[in-house]
C-alpha positions in Angstrom: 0.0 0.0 0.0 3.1 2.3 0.5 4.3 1.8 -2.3 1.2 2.1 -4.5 0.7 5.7 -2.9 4.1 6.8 -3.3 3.9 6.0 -7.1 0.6 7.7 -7.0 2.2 10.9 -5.0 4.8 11.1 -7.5 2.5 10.6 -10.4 0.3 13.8 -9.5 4.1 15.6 -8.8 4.8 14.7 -12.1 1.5 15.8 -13.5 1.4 19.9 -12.7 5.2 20.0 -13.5 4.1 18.6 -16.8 1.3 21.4 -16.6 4.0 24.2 -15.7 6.4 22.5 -18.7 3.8 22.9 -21.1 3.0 26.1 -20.6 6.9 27.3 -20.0 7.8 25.8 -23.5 4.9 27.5 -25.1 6.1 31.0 -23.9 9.8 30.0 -24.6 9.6 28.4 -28.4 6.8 31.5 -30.1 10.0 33.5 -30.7 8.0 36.6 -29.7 10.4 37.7 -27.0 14.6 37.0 -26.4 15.3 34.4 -24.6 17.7 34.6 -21.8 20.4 31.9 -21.3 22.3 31.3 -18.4 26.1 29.5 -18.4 27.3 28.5 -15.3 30.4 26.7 -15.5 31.3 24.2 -12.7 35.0 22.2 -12.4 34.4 18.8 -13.1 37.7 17.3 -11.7 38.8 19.4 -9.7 42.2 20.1 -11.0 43.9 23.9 -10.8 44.6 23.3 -14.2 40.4 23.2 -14.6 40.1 26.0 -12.5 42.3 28.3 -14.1 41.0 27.8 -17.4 37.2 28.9 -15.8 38.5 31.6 -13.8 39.7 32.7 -17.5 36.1 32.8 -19.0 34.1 35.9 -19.9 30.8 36.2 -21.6 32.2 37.4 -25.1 33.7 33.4 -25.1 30.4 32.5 -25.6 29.2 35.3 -28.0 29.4 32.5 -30.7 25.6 31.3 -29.9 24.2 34.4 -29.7 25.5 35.4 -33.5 24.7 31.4 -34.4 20.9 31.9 -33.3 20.3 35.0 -34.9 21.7 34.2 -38.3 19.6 30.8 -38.4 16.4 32.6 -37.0 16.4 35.4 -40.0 16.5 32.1 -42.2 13.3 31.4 -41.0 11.7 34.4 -41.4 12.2 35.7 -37.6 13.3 39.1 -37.1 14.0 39.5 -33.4 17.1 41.3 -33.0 18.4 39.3 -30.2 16.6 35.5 -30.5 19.3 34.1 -27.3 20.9 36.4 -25.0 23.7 34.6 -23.3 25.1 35.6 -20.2 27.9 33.9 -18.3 26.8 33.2 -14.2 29.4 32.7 -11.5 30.7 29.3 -11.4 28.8 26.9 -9.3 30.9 24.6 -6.8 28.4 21.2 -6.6 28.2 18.7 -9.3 25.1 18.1 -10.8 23.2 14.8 -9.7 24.4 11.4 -12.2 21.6 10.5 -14.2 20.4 7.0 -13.9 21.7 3.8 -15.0 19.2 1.9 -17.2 15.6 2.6 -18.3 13.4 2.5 -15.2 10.9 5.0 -15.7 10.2 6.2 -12.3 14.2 6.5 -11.8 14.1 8.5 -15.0 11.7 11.1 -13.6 12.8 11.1 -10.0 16.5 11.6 -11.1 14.7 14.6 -13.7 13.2 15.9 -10.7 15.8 15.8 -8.4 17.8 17.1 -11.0 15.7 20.8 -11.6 15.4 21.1 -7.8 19.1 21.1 -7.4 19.4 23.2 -10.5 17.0 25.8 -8.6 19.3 25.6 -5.4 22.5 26.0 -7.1 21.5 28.9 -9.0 19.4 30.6 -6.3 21.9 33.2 -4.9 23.1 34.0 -8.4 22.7 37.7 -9.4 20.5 39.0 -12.3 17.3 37.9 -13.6 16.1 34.5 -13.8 17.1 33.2 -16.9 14.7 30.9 -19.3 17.6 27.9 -19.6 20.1 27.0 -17.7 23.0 25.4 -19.0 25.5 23.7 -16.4 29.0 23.5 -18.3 31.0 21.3 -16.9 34.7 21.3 -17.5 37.7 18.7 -17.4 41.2 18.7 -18.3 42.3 16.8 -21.4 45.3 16.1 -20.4 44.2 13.8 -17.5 41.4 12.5 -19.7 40.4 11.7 -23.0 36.7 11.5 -22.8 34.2 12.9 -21.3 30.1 12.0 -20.5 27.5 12.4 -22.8 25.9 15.7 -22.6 22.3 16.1 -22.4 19.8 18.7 -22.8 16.2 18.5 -21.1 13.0 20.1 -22.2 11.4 19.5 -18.7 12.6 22.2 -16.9 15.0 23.7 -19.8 18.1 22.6 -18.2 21.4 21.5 -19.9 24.1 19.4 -18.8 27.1 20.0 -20.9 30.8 18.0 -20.7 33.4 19.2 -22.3 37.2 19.7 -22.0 39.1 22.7 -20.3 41.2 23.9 -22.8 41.7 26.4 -25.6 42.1 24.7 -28.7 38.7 23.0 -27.9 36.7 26.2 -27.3 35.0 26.5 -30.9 33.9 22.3 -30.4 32.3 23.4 -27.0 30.7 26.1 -28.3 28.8 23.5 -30.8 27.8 21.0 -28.0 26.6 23.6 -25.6 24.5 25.2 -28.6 23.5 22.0 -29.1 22.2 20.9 -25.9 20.5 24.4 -25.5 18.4 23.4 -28.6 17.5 20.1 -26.5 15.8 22.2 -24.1 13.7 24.2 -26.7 12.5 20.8 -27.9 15.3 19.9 -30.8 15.8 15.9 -30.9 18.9 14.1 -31.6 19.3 13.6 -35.9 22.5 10.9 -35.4 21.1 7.1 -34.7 23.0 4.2 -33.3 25.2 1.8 -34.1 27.8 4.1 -35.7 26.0 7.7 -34.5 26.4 9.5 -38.1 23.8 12.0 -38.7 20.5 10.9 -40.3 19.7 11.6 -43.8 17.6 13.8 -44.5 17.0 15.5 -41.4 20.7 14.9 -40.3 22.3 16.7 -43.1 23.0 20.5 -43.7 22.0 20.4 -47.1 20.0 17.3 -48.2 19.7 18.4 -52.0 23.3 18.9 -52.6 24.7 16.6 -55.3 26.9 14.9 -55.3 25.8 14.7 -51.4 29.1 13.9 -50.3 30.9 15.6 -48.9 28.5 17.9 -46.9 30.4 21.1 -46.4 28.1 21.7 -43.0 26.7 20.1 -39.9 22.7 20.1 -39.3 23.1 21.6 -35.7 21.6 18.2 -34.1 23.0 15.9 -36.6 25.8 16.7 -35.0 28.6 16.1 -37.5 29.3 16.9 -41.0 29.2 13.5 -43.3 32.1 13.1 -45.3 30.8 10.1 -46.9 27.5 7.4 -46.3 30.1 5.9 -43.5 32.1 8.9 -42.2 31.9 12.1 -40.5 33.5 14.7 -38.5 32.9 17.4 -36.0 32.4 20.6 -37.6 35.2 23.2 -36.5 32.7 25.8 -34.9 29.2 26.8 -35.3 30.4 28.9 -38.2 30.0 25.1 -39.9 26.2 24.3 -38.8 22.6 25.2 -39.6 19.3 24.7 -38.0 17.5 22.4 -40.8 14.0 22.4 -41.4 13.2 19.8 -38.9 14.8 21.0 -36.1 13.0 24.8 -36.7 9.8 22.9 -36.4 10.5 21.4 -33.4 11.8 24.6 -31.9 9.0 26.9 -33.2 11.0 28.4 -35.6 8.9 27.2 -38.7 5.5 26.4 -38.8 
């Protein structure tokens, strides 16, 4: 009987902040107004190396997505002068909660929740206004690793989780993957598949039409990667190489 009403609790939770995610993403996606995005960056290893390298950051480093945003929304027809204002919070000094291992549903939306409250915690002594999305960045030195986690992006609460590395010569590739998991939490959905993750076609690909199709010269900003051939691709060198396609502006409100 415990059990039954805790699922039943955390089914009516789950219900009005589906309500309050509804109507959030209807305000945030009509393109009427700019949309404020908050970067907070957060040391992921712990290493000085790391925290040099964020002590280092100003908000010009990530003027990249601003310009990006605004030259795809006047593609579609959208003439706000600003679509994304970006600004750059102080860093935050907790690590974000691990998402969960497997596919359990109810682990999926407790970790989600969990996940937003400790977003709202982290964030709540930071100065300015409340921003739309939140974007936690988190860094790493490459030097003491190779890899990092996969990112992730989430409607519910427009909050991103980004990984990437702490160093210079990988600034422009961040810059893609945090633009890309921001367009997560406006709606956009992954255009690579599995086994080998290369971008979709048609959705996946900058320009569909072009013949011969390969190479692409560009990366659909959720395909991910530029394909070089039907087997092959690469990461584009900074947003200056991606688009929003078609699909994704629908799914982001950009196109009707």
């Amino acid at each position: 009987m415990f059990e039954l009403l805790r699922k039943f609790l955390l089914l009516m939770l789950l219900f009005v902040v589906a309500l309050s995610t509804y109507l959030t993403i209807q305000n945030t996606t009509d393109w009427r107004e700019p949309l404020w995005a908050a970067i907070y960056p957060i040391n992921g290893d712990g290493y000085d190396s790391t925290a040099r390298y964020i002590s280092q950051l100003t908000e010009a480093d990530f003027d990249a997505i601003e310009e990006f945003m605004k030259r795809e929304s006047l593609r579609y027809s959208i003439t706000i002068d600003r679509p994304v204002r970006v600004v750059l919070g102080d860093e935050v000094k907790a690590q974000p909660p691990a998402p969960p291992r497997g596919g359990n549903p109810f682990s999926i939306a407790y970790w989600s929740l969990k996940l937003r409250w400790w977003a709202a915690s982290v964030t709540r002594d930071q100065q300015g206004p409340s921003p739309d999305i939140r974007l936690f960045v988190v860094y790493f030195d490459p030097d003491y690793r190779s890899t990092v986690a996969h990112s992730l992006g989430l409607q519910k609460g427009l909050i991103g989780v980004v990984n990437v590395f702490a160093a210079p010569e990988q600034d422009a590739q961040n810059i893609f993957v945090i633009a890309h998991e921001m367009l997560h939490t406006l709606g956009a959905t992954d255009k690579y598949a599995p086994p080998d993750w290369l971008p979709v076609y048609p959705e996946g690909y900058a320009d569909p039409e072009r013949n011969p199709l390969y190479p692409q010269t560009a990366a659909e900003i959720m395909g991910g990667r530029i394909p070089l051939s039907k087997n092959s691709a690469e990461m584009p060198a900074s947003l200056g190489q991606a688009l929003i396609g078609p699909a994704t502006a629908v799914e982001i409100g950009m196109l009707e």
